[in-house]
Structure formats: C-alpha cells, structure tokens
C-alpha positions in Angstrom: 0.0 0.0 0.0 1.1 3.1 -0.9 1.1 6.1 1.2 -2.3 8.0 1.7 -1.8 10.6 -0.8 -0.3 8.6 -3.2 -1.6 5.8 -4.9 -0.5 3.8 -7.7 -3.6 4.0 -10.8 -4.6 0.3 -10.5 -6.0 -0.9 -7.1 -6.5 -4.1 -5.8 -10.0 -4.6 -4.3 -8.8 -4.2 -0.9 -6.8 -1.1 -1.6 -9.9 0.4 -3.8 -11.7 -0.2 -0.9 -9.6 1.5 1.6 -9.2 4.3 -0.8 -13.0 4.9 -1.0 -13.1 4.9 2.9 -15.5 1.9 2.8 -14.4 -1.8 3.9 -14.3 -4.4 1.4 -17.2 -6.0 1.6 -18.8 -2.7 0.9 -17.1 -2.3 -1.7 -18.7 -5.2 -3.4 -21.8 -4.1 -2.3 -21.2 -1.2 -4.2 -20.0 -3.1 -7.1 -23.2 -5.3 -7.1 -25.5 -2.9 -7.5 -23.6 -0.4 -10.0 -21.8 2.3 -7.8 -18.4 1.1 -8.5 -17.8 -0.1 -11.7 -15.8 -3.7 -12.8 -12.3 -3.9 -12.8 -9.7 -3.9 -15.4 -7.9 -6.7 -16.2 -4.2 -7.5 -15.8 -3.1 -10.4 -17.0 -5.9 -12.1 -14.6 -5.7 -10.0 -12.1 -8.5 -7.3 -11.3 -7.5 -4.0 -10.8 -9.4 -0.6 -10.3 -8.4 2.9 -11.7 -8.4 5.5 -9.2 -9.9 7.9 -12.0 -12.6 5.5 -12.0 -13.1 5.3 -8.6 -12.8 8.9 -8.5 -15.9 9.1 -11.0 -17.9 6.6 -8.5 -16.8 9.2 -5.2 -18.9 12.0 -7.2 -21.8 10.4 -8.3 -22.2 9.5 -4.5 -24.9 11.9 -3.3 -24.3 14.2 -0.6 -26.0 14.4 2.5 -28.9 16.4 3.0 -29.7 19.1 6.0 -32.2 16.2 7.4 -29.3 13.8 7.8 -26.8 16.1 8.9 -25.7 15.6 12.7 -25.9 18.1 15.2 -21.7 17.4 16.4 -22.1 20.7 19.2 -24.0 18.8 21.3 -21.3 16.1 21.4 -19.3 19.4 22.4 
C-alpha cells in the first residue's frame, strides 16, 4: 500500500476499498448494485483505476440538512 496521498492508478479490491473509505465488503456491495464499476484486467488480475473510482466518489450523493448531525452537542 502506498502512502495515503499517493496511490498507484490500478488498485487491488482491498486497496480500492480503503481508498473509497469503505471496507471491502462494501465495496462489493457497491459493485453489485452499480456504484463502483468492474475492474480492469491484468493479466488475470482485477484491478481498479483511481480515475474511475474517482468518478464513482462523485456520483455518490451528498448528505442532505435532514441527515446532517448536530456534532455541538457532542461538544
């Protein structure tokens, strides 16, 4: 694994994972239903492009004011 601001461009499913902030099993989640796209392929091996993972972060939607927390009570 690379260092957390630099990554190589294909990921394994673990490290695509990690770099999404989700655990792998979310990750296929994800993958299942369409959020994350498939893999490229490398000689058998599946790898993910970070631009594509990238692509995936964005089209996730963003909270709305309902869902946001109230952290100054936690305060």
């Amino acid at each position: 694994m690379q260092s957390a601001n630099r990554y190589p461009r294909g990921l394994s499913r673990v490290d695509a994972a990690h770099y999404l902030g989700i655990s792998p099993s979310k990750f296929d989640e994800m993958r299942k239903d369409g959020r994350v796209g498939p893999a490229r392929m490398i000689d058998g091996r599946k790898v993910w492009d970070v631009r594509d993972l990238d692509l995936a972060f964005e089209a996730l939607p963003l909270e709305s004011s309902e869902e946001t927390e109230d952290w100054s009570v936690a305060v």
